[in-house]
C-alpha positions as CSV (number, residue, x, y, z in Angstrom):
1,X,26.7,19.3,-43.0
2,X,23.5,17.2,-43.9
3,X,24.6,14.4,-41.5
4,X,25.8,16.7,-38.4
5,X,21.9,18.2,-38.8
6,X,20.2,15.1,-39.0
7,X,22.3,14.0,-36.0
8,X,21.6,17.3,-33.8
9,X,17.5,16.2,-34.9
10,X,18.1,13.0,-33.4
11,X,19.9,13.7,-30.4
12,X,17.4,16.4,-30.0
13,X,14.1,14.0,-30.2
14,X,16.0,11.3,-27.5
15,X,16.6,14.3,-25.2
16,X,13.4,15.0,-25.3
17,X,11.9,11.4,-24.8
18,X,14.0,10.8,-21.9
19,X,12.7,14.0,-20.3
20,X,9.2,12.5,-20.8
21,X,9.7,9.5,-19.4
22,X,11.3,11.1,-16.3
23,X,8.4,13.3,-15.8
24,X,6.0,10.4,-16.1
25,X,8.1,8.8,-13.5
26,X,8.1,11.9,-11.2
27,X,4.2,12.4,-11.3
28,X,3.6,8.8,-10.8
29,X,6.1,8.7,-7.8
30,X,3.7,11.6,-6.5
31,X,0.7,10.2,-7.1
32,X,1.9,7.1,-4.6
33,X,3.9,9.2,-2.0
34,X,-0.2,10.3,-1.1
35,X,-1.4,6.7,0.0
36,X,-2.8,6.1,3.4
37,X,-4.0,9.8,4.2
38,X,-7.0,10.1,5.6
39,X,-9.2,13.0,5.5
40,X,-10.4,13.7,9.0
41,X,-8.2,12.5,12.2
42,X,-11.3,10.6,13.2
43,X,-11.3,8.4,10.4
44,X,-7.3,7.8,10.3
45,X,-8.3,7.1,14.1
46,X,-10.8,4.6,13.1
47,X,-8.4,2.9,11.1
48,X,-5.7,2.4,13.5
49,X,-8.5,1.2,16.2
50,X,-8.9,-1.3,13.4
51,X,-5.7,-2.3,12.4
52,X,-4.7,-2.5,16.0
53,X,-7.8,-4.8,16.9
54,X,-6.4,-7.0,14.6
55,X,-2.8,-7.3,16.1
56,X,-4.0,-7.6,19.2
57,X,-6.4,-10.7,17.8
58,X,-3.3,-12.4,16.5
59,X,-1.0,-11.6,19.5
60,X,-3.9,-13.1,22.1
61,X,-4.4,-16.1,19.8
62,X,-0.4,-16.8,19.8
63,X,-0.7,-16.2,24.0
64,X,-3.0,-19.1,24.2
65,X,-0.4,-21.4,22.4
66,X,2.1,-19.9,25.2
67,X,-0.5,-21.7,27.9
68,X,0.6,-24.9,25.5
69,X,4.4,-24.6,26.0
70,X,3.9,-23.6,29.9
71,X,2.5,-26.8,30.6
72,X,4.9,-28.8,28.6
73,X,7.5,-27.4,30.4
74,X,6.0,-27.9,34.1
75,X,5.5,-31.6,32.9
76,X,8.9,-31.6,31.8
77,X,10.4,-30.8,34.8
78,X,8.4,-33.2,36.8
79,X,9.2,-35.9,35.0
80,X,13.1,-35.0,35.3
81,X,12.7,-34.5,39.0
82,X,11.4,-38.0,39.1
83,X,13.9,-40.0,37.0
84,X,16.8,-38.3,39.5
């Protein structure tokens, strides 16, 4: 009888660890679910203008390497049309 107490004691103190850890988990899965909220729309606007600005930097500056290739393939063709 001594054993199957101690056991029960045991199994009772593990239970109740793993419930504590899955609580910790839940509040910190809570605490990150609330990243990115702003607290007025203008600001959450601001942030988007920004965000957006900076797409739209890295989008024109691939563009300009587009002008590149565009003139590579004119020349490319002239030459081709020449060698015919």
């Amino acid at each position: 009888m001594k054993n199957s107490k101690k056991s029960y004691y045991l199994s009772f103190a593990f239970l109740l660890i793993f419930l504590l850890v899955c609580l910790s988990f839940f509040l910190k899965q809570q605490e990150n679910n609330n990243l990115g909220t702003f607290k007025s729309p203008e600001e959450a606007f601001i942030e988007t203008h920004k965000a957006l600005s900076l797409v739209s930097e890295e989008i024109n500056f691939g563009m300009e390497n587009v002008i590149y290739i565009d003139e590579y393939n004119k020349t490319k063709k002239l030459i081709f049309k020449i060698q015919k």
